[in-house]
N, CA, C and O atoms as a Maestro MAE file, in Angstrom:
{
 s_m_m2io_version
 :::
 2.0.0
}

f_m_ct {
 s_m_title
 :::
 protein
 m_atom[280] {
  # First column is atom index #
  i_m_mmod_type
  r_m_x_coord
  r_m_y_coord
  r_m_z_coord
  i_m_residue_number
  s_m_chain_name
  s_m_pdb_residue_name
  s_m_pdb_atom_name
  i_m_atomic_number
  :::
  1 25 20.370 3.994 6.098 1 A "UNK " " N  " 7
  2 3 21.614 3.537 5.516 1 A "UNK " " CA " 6
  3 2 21.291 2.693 4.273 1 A "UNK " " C  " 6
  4 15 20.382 1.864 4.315 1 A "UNK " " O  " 8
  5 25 21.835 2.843 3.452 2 A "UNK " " N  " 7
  6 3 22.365 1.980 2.449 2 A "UNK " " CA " 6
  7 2 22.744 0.789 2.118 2 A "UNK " " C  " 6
  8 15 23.972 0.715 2.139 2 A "UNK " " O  " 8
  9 25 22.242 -0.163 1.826 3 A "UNK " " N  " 7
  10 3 22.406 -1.677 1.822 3 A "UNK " " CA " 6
  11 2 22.598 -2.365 0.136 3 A "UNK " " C  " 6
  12 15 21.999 -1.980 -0.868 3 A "UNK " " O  " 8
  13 25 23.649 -3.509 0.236 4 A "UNK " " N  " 7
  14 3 23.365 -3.953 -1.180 4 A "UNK " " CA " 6
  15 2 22.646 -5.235 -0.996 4 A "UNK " " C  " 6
  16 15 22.630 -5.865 0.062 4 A "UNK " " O  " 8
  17 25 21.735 -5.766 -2.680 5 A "UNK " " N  " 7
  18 3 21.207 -6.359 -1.912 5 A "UNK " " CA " 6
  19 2 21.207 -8.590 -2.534 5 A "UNK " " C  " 6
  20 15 22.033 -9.154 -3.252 5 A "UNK " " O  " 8
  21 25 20.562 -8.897 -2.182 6 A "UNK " " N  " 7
  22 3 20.979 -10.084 -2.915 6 A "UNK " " CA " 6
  23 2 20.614 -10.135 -4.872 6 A "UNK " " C  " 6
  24 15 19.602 -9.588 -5.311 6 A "UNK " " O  " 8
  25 25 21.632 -10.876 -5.817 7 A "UNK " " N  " 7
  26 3 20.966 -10.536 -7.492 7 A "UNK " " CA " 6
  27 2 20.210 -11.014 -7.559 7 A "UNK " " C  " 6
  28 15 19.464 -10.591 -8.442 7 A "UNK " " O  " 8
  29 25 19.700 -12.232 -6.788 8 A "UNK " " N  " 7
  30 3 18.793 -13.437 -7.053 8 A "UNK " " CA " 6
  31 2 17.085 -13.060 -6.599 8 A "UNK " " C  " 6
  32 15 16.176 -13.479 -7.315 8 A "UNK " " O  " 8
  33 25 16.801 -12.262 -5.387 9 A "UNK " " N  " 7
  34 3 15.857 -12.244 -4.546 9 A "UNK " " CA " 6
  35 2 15.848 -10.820 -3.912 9 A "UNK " " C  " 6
  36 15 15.019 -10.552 -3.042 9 A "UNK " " O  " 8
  37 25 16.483 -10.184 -4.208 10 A "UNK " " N  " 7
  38 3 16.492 -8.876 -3.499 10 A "UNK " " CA " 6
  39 2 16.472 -8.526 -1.862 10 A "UNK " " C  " 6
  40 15 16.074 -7.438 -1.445 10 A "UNK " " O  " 8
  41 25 16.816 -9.290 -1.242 11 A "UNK " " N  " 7
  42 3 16.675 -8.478 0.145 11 A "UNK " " CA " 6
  43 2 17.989 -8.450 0.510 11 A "UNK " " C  " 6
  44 15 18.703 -9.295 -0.029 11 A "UNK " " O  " 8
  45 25 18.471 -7.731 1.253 12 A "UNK " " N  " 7
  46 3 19.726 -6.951 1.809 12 A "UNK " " CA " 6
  47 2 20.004 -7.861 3.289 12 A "UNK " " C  " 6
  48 15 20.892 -7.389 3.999 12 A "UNK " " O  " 8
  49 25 19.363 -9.031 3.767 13 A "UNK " " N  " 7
  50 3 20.349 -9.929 4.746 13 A "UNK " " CA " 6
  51 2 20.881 -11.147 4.194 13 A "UNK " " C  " 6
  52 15 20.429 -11.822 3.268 13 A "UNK " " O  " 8
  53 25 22.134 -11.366 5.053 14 A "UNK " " N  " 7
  54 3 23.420 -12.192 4.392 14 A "UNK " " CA " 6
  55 2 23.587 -13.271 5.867 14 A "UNK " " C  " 6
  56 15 22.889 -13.122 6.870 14 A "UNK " " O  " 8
  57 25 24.436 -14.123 5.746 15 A "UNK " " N  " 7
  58 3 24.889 -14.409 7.085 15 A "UNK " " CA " 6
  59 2 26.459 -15.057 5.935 15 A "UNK " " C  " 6
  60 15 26.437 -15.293 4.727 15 A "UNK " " O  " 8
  61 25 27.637 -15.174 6.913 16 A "UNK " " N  " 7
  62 3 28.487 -15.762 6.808 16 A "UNK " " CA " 6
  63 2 28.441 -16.922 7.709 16 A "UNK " " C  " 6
  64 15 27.481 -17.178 8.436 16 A "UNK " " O  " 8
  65 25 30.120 -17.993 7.583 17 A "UNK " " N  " 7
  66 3 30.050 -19.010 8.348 17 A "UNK " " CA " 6
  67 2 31.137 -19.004 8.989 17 A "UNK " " C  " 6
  68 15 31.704 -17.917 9.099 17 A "UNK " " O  " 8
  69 25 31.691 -20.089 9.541 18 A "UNK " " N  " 7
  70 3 33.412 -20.327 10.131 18 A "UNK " " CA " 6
  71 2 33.139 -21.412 10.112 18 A "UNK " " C  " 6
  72 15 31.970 -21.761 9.951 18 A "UNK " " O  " 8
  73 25 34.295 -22.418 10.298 19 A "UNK " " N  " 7
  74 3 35.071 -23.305 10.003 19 A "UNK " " CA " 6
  75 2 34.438 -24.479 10.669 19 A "UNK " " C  " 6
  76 15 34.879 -25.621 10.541 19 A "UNK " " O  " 8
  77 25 33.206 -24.116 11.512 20 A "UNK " " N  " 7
  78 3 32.667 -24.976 13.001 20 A "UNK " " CA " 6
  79 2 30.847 -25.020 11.821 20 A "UNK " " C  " 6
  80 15 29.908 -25.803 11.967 20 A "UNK " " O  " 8
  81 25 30.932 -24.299 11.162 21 A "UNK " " N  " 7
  82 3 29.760 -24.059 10.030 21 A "UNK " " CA " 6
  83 2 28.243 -23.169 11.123 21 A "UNK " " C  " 6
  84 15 27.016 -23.094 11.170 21 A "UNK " " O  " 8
  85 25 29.434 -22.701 11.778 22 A "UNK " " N  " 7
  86 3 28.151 -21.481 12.352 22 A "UNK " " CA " 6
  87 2 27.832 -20.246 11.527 22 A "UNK " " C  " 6
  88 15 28.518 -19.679 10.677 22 A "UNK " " O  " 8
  89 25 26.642 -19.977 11.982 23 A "UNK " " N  " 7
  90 3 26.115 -18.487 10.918 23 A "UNK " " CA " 6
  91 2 26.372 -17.478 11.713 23 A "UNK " " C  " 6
  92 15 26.634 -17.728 12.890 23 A "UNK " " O  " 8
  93 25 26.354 -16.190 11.271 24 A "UNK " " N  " 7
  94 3 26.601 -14.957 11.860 24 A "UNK " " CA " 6
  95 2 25.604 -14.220 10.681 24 A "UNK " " C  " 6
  96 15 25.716 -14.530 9.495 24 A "UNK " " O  " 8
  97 25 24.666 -13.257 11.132 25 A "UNK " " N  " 7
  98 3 24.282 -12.693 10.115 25 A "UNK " " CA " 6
  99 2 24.385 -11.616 9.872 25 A "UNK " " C  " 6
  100 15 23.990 -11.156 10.944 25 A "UNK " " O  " 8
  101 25 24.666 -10.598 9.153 26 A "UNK " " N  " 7
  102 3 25.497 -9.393 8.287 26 A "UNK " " CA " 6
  103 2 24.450 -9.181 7.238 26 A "UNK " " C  " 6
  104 15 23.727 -9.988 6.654 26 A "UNK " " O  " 8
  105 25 24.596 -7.459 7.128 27 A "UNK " " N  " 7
  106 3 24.412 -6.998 5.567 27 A "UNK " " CA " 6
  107 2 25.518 -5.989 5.357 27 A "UNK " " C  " 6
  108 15 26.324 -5.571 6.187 27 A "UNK " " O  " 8
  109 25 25.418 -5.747 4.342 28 A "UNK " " N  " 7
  110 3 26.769 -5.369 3.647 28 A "UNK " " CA " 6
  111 2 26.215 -3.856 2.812 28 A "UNK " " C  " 6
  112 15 25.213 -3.817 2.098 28 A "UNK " " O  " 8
  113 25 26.893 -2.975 3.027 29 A "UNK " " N  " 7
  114 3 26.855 -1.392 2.821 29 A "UNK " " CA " 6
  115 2 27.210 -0.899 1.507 29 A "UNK " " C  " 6
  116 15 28.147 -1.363 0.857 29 A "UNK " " O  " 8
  117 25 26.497 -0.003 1.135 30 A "UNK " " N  " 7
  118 3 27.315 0.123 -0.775 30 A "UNK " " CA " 6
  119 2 28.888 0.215 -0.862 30 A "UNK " " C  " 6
  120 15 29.473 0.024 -1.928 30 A "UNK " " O  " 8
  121 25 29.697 0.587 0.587 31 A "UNK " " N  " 7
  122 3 30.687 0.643 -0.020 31 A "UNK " " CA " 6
  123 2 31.384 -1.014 0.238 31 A "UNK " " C  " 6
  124 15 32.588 -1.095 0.480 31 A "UNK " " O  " 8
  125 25 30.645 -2.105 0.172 32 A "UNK " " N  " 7
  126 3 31.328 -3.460 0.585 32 A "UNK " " CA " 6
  127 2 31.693 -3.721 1.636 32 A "UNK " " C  " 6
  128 15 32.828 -4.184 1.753 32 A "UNK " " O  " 8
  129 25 30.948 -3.540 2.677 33 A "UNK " " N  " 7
  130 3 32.007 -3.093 3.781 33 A "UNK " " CA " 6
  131 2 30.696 -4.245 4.768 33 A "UNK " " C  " 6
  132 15 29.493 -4.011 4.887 33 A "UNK " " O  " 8
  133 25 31.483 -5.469 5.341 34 A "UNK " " N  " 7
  134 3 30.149 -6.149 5.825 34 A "UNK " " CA " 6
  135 2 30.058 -5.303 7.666 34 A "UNK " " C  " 6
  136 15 30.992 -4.827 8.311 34 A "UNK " " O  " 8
  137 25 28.612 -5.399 8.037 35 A "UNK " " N  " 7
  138 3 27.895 -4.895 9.058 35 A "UNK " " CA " 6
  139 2 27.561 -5.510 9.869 35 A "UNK " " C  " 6
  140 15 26.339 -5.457 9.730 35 A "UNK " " O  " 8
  141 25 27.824 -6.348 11.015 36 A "UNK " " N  " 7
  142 3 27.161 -7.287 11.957 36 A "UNK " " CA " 6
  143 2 25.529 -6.772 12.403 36 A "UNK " " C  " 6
  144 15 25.255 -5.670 12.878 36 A "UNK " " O  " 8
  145 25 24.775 -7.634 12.177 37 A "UNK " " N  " 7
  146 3 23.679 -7.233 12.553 37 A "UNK " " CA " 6
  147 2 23.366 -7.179 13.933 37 A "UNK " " C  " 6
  148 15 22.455 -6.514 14.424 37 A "UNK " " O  " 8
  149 25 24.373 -8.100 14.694 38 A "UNK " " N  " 7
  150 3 24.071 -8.038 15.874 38 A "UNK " " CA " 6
  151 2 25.708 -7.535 16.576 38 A "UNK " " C  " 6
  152 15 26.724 -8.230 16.594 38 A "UNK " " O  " 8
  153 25 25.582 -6.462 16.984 39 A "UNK " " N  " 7
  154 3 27.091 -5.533 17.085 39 A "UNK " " CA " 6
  155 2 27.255 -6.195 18.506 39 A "UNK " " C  " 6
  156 15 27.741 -5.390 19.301 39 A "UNK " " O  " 8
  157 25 27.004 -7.356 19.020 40 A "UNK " " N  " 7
  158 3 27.637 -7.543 20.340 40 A "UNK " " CA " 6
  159 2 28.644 -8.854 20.279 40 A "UNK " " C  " 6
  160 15 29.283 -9.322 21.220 40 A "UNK " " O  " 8
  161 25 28.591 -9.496 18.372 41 A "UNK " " N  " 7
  162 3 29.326 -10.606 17.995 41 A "UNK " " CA " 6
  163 2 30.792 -10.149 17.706 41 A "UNK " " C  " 6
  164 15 31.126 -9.182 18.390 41 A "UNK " " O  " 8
  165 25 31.587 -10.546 16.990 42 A "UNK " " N  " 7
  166 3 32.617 -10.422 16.079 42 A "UNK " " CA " 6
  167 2 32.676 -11.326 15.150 42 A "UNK " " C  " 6
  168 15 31.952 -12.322 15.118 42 A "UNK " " O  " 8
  169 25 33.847 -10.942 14.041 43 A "UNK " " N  " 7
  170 3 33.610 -11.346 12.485 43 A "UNK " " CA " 6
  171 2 34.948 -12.528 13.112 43 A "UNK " " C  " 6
  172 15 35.311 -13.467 12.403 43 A "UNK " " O  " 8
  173 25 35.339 -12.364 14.018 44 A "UNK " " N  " 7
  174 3 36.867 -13.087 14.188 44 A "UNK " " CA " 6
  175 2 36.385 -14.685 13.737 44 A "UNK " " C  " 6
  176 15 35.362 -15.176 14.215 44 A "UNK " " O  " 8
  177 25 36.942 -15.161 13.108 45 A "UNK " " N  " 7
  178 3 37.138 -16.610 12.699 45 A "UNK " " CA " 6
  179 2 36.094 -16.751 11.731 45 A "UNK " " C  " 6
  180 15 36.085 -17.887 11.256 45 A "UNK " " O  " 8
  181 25 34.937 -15.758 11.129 46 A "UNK " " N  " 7
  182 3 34.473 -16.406 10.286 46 A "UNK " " CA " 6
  183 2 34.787 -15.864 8.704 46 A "UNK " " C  " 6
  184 15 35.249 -14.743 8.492 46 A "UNK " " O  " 8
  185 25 34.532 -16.634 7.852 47 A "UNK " " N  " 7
  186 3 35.177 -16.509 6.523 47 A "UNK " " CA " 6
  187 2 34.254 -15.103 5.846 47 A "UNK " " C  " 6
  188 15 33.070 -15.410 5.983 47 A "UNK " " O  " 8
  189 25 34.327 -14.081 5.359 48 A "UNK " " N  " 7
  190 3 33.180 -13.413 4.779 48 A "UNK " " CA " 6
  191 2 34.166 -13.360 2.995 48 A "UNK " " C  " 6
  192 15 33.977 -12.425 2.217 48 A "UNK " " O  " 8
  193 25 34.804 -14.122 2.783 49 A "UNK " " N  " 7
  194 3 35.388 -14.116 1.086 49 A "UNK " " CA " 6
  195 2 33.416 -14.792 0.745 49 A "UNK " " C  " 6
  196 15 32.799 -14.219 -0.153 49 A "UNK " " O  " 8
  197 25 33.031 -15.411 1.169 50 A "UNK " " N  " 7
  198 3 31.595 -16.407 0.860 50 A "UNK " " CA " 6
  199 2 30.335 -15.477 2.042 50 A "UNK " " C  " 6
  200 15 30.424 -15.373 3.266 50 A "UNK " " O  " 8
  201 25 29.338 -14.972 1.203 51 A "UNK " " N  " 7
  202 3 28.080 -14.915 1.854 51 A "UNK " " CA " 6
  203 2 26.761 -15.606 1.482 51 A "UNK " " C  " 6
  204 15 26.713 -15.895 0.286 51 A "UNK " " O  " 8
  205 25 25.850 -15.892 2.086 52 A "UNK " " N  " 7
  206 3 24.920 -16.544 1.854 52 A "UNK " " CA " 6
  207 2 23.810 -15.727 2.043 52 A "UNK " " C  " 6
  208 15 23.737 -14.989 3.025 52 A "UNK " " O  " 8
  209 25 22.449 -15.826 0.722 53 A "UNK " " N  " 7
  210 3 21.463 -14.728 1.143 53 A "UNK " " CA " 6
  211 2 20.392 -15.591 2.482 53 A "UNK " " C  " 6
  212 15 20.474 -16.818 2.518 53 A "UNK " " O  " 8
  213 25 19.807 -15.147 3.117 54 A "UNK " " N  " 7
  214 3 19.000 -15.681 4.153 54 A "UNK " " CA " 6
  215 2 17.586 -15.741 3.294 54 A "UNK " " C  " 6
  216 15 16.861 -16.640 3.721 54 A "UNK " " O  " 8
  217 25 17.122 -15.141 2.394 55 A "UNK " " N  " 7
  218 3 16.075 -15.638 1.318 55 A "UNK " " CA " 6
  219 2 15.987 -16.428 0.249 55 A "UNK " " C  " 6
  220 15 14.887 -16.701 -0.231 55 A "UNK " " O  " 8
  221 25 16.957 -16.824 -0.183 56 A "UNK " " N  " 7
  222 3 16.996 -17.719 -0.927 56 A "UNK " " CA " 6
  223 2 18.614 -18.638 -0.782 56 A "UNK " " C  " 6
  224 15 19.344 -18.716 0.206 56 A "UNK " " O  " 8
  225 25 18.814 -19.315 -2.308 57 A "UNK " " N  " 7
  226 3 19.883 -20.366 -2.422 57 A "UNK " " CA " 6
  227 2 20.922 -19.621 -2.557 57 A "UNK " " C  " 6
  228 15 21.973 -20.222 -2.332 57 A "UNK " " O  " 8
  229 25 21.041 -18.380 -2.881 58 A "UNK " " N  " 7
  230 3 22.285 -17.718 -3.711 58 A "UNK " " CA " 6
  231 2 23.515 -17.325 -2.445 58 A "UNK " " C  " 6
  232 15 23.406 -16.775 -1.349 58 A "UNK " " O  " 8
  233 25 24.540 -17.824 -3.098 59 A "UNK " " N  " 7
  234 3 26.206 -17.535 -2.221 59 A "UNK " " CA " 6
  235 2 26.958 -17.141 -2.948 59 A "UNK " " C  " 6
  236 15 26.764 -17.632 -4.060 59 A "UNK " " O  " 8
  237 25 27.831 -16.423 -2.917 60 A "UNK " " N  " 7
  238 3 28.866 -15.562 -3.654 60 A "UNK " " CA " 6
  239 2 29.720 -14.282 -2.780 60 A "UNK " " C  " 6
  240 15 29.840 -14.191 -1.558 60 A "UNK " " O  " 8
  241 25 30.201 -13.446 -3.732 61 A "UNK " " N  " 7
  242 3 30.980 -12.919 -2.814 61 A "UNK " " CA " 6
  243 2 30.694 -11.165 -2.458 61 A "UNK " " C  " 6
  244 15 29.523 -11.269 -2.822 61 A "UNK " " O  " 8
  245 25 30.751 -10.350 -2.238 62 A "UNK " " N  " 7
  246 3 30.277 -9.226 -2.320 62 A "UNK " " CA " 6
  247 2 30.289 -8.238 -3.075 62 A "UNK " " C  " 6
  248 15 29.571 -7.244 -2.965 62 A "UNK " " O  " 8
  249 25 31.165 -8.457 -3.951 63 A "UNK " " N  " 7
  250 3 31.038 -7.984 -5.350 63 A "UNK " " CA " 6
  251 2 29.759 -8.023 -6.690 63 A "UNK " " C  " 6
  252 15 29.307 -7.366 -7.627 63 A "UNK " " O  " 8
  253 25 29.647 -9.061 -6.095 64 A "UNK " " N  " 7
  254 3 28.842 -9.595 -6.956 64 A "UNK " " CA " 6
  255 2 26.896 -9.492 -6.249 64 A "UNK " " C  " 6
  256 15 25.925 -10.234 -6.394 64 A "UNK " " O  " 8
  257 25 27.141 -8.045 -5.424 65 A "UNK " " N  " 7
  258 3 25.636 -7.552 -4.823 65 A "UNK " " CA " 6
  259 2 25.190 -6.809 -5.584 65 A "UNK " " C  " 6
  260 15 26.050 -6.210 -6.229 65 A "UNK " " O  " 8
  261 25 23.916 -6.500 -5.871 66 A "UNK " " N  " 7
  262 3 23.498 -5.105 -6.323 66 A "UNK " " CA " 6
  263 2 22.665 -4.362 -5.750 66 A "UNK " " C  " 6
  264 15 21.696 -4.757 -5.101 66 A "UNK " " O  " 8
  265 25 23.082 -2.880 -6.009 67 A "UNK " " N  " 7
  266 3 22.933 -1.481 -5.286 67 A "UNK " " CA " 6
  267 2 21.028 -1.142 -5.998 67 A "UNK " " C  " 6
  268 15 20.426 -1.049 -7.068 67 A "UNK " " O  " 8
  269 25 20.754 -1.064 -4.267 68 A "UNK " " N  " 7
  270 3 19.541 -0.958 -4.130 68 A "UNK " " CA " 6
  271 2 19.242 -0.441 -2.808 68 A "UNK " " C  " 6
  272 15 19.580 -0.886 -1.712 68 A "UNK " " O  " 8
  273 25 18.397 0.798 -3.170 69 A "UNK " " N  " 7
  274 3 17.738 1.083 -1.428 69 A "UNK " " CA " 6
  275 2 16.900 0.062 -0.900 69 A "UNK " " C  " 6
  276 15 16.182 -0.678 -1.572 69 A "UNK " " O  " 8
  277 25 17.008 0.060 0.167 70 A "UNK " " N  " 7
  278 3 16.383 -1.205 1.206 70 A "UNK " " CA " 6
  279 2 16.357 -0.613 2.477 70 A "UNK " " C  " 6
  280 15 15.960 -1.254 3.449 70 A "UNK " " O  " 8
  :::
 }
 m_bond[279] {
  # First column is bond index #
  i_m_from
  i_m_to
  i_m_order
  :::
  1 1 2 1
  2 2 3 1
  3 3 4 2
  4 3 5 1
  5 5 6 1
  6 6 7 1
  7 7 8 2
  8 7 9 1
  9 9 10 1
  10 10 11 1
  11 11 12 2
  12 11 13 1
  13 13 14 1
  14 14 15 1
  15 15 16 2
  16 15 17 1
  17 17 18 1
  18 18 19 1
  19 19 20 2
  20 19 21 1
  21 21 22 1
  22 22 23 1
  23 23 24 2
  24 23 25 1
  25 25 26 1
  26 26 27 1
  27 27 28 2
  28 27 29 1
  29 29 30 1
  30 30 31 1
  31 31 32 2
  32 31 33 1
  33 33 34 1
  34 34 35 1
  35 35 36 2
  36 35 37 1
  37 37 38 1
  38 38 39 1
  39 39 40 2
  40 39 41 1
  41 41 42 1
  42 42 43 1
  43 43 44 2
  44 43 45 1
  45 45 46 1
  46 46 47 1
  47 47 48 2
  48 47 49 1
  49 49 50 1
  50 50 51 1
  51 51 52 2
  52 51 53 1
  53 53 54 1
  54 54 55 1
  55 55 56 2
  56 55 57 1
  57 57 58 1
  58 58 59 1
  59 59 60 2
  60 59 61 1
  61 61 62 1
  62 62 63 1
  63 63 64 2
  64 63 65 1
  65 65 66 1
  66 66 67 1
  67 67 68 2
  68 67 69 1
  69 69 70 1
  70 70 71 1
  71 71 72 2
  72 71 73 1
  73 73 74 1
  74 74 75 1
  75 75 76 2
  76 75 77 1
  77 77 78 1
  78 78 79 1
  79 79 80 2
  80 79 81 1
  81 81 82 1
  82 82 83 1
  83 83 84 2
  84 83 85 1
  85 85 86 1
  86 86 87 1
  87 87 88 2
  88 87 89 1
  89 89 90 1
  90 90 91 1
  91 91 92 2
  92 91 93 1
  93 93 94 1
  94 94 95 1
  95 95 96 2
  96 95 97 1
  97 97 98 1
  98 98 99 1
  99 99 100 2
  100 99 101 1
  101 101 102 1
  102 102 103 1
  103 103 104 2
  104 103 105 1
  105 105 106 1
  106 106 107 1
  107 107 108 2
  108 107 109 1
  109 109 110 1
  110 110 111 1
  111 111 112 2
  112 111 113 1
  113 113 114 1
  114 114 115 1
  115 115 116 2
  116 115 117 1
  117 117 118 1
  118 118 119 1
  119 119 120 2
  120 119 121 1
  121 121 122 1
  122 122 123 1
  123 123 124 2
  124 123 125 1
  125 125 126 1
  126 126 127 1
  127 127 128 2
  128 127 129 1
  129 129 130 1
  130 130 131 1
  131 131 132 2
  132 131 133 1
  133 133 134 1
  134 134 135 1
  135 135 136 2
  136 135 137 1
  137 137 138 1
  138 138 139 1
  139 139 140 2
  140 139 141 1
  141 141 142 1
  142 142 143 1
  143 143 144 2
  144 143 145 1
  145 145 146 1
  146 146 147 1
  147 147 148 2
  148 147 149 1
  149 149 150 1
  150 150 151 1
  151 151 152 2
  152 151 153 1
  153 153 154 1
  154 154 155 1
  155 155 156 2
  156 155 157 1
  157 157 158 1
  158 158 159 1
  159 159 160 2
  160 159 161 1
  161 161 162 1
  162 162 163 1
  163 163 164 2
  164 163 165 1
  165 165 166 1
  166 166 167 1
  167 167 168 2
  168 167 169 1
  169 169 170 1
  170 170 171 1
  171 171 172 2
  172 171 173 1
  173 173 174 1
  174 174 175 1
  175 175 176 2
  176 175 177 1
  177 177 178 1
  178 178 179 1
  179 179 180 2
  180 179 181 1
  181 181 182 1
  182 182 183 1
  183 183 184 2
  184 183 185 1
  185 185 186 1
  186 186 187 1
  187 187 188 2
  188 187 189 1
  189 189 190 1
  190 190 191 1
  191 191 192 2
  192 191 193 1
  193 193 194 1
  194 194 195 1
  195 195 196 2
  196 195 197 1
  197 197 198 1
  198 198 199 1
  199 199 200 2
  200 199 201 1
  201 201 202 1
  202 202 203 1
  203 203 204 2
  204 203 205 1
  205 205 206 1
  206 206 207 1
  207 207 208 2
  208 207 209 1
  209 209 210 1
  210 210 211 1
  211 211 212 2
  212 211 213 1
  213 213 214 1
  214 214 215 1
  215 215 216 2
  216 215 217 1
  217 217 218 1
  218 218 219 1
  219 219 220 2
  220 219 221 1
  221 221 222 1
  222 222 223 1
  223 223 224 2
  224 223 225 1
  225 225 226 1
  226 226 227 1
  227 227 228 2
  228 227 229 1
  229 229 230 1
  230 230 231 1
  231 231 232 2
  232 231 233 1
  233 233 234 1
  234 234 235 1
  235 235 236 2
  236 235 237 1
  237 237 238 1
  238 238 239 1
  239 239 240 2
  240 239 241 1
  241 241 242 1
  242 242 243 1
  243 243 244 2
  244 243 245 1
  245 245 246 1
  246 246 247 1
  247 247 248 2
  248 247 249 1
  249 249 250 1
  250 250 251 1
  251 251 252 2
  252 251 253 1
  253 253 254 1
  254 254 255 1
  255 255 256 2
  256 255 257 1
  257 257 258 1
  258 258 259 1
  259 259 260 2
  260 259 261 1
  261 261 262 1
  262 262 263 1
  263 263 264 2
  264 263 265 1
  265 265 266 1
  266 266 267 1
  267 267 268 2
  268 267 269 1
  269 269 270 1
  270 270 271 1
  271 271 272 2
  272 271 273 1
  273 273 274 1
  274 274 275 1
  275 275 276 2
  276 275 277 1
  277 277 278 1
  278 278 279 1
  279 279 280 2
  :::
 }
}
């Protein structure tokens, strides 16, 4: 599969947060579409408008990934 990936550092894992500032970690598919990495969670209550790369400092939104095999 297809992954986009961070502009800053290049690797393709993300985590989001919620409101309690827990992580969930996700990568996100060329068509924007975020992926739970661990399919036994849910996205319910956490924010994904904001992702964070797990390799470096960079947060933004998913638009703003670039398309790269990984």
């Amino acid at each position: 599969m297809k992954f986009m990936v961070c502009p800053q550092c290049g690797i393709s894992n993300f985590f989001i947060k919620n409101a309690k500032g827990e992580r969930l970690n996700i990568k996100v598919t060329r068509e924007l579409e975020i992926v739970l990495i661990d399919e036994s969670k849910s996205l319910e209550g956490f924010d994904q408008s904001i992702i964070y790369c797990l390799g470096c400092s960079w947060n933004g939104n998913v638009n703003q990934l670039k398309k790269y095999l990984v």
